[in-house]
N, C-alpha and C positions, 0 to 999 in steps of 0.2 A: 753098490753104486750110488752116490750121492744124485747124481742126476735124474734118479727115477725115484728120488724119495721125495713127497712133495713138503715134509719139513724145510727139506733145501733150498728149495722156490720160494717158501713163504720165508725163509731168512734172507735172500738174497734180494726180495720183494721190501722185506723192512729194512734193511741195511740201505736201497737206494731212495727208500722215502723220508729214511731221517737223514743221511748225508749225501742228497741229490744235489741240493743248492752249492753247498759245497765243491762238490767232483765240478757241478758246471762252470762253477767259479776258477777253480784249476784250470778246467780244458780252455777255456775261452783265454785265460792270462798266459797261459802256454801256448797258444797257437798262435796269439799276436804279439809274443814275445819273438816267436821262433820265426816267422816271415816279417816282422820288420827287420829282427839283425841277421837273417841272411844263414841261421845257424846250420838247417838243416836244405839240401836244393833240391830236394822231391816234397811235394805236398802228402803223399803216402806217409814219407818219413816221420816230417810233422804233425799229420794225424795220428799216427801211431805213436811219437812222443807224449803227446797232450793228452792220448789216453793215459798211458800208463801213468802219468801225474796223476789224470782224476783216479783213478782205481788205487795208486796210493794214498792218497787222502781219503776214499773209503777205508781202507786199511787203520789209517792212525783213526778215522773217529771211531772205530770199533773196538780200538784199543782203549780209544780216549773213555768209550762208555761204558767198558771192562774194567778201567781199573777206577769210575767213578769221580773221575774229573769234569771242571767244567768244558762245553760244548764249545766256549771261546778257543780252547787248544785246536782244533779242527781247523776254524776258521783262519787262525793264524798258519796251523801248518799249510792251507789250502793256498794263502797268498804266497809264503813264503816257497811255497815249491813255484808255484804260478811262475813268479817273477824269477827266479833262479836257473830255472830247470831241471829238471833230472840229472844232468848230467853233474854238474857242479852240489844236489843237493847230497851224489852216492860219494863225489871228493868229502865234502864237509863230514858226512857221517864215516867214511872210513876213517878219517881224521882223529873225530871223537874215538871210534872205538879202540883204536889205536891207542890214545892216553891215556883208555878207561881201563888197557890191559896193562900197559906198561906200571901204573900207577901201586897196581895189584900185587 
C-alpha cells in the first residue's frame, strides 16, 4: 500500500514543493478561464476542472525532471493548459497521438 509508506509522502511532499507554483498557476488560469466564458455552470465543476489541470502539470514537470529537461517545459505546459483547458488540451493530444501512429 503506497499510502502507508512514508517514502510516498515524502515524494508527493517534493513533487508539490518543486512544482507548486506551477499547479497554482494552472488552477487560478483555469478557473478564471472557466467562469469568465461560462464553460462549466456549477462552481464544483469548475473546481474540479482546474484541479485536474494543476495535478496535470505536476505530472508533466515530473516527467519534464525524468527525462532531464529544462524546468521552462512545465512552466509553458502550466499556461498552456491554464488558458486552453482540459478539455481542448485531451482534443489536441489525441490529435497528435493520432499522427504519431498513423505515421508509423
Amino acid at each position: 500500500m503506497p499510502e502507508k509508506s512514508p517514502e510516498f509522502w515524502a515524494g508527493v511532499l517534493l513533487a508539490l514543493r518543486e512544482h507548486g507554483l506551477t499547479m497554482m498557476l494552472t488552477f487560478v488560469l483555469s478557473y478564471l478561464r472557466i467562469r469568465l466564458y461560462g464553460d462549466q455552470p456549477s462552481i464544483l465543476r469548475s473546481l474540479l476542472e482546474a484541479s485536474v489541470g494543476a495535478l496535470l502539470v505536476m505530472i508533466v514537470g515530473l516527467a519534464v525532471n525524468a527525462a532531464g529537461l529544462n524546468v521552462a517545459w512545465t512552466l509553458l505546459t502550466s499556461g498552456f493548459i491554464g488558458i486552453l483547458g482540459i478539455d481542448q488540451v485531451r482534443v489536441l493530444s489525441k490529435r497528435w497521438a493520432e499522427r504519431q501512429v498513423e505515421g508509423r
